[in-house]
C-alpha positions in Angstrom: 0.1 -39.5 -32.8 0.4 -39.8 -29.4 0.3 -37.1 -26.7 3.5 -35.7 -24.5 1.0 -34.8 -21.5 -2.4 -37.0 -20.8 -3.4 -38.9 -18.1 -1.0 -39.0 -15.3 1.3 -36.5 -16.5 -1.3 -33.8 -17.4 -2.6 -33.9 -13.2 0.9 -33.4 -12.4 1.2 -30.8 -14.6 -1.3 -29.2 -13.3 -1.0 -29.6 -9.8 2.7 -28.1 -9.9 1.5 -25.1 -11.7 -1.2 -25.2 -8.7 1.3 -25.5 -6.3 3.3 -22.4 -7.8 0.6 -20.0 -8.0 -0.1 -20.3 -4.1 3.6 -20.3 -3.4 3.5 -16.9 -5.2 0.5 -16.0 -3.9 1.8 -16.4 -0.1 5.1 -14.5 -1.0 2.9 -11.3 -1.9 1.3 -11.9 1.4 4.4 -11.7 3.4 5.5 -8.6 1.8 2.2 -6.7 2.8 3.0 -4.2 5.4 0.1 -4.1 8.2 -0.5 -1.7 10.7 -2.1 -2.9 14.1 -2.4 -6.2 12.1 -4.5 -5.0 9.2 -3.6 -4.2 5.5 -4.7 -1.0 4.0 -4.8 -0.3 0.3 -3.2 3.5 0.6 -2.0 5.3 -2.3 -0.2 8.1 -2.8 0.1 10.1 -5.9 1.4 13.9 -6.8 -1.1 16.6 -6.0 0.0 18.1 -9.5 2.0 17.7 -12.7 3.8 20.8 -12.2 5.5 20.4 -8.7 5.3 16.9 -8.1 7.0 17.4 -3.9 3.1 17.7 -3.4 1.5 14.6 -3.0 -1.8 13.2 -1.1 -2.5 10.4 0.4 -5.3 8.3 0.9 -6.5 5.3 2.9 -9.5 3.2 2.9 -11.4 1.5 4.9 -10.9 3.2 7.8 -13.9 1.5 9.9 -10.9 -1.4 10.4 -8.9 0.3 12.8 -8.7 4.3 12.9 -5.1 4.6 14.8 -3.7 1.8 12.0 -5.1 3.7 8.9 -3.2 6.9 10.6 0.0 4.9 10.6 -0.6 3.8 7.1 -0.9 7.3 5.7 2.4 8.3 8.1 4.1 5.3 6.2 2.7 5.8 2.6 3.9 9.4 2.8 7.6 8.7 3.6 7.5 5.7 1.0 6.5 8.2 -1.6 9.0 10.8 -0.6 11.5 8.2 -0.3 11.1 6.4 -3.5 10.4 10.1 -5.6 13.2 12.2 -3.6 15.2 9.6 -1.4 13.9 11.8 1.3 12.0 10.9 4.4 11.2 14.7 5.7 7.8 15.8 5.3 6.1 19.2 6.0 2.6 18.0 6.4 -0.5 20.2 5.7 -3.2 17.2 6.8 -1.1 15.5 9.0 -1.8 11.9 10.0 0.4 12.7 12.8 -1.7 15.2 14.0 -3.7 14.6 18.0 -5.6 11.9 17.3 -9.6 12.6 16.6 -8.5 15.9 14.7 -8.4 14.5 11.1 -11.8 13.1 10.6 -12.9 10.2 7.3 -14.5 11.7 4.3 -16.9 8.4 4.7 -14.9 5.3 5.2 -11.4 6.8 3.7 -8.5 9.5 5.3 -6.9 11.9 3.2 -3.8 13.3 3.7 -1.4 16.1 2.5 1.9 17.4 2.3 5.2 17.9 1.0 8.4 16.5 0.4 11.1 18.1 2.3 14.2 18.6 -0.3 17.6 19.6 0.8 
């Protein structure tokens, strides 16, 4: 019996599989949104079950850059309205548009409030 893939085959195999992954890999990359050139993880996520216009957001690692993780909670609150409601408005209770220095970390993370503007 002999084999489809061994010797020189099987490398090749492998090395376009290889070649695939880190072509995927750099495509995720390039989709990655970055404020003042650095990523944030933040998440948003309804404050409730019951009234889910209420959401909070939150954003780590904010010893990389204070003014970017403010920008990322701006942006992850209008993605969340958008893709829930299709609405960008936002009535803010913890606002990361508020003067800067006035929302302080909760150690190295923001939290954010608020709530989706519907028509």
């Amino acid at each position: 019996m002999t084999h489809i893939l061994s010797g020189r085959g099987a490398r090749t195999l492998v090395m376009a599989l290889m070649a695939g992954a880190m072509l995927a890999g750099c495509a995720r990359n390039a989709d990655r949104v970055t404020f003042n050139g650095v990523f944030y993880k933040q998440k948003s996520k309804a404050a409730s079950k019951d009234n889910r216009e209420l959401f909070v957001v939150t954003v780590p690692r904010v010893n990389r850059g204070y003014d970017g993780a403010l920008a990322a909670g701006a942006y992850e609150g209008k993605r969340y309205c958008v893709q829930n409601f299709g609405t960008s408005e936002i009535e803010w209770y913890r606002s990361p548009l508020a003067p800067r220095g006035t929302v302080q970390p909760d150690g190295n993370k923001l939290t954010f409030t608020g709530k989706c503007v519907l028509w």
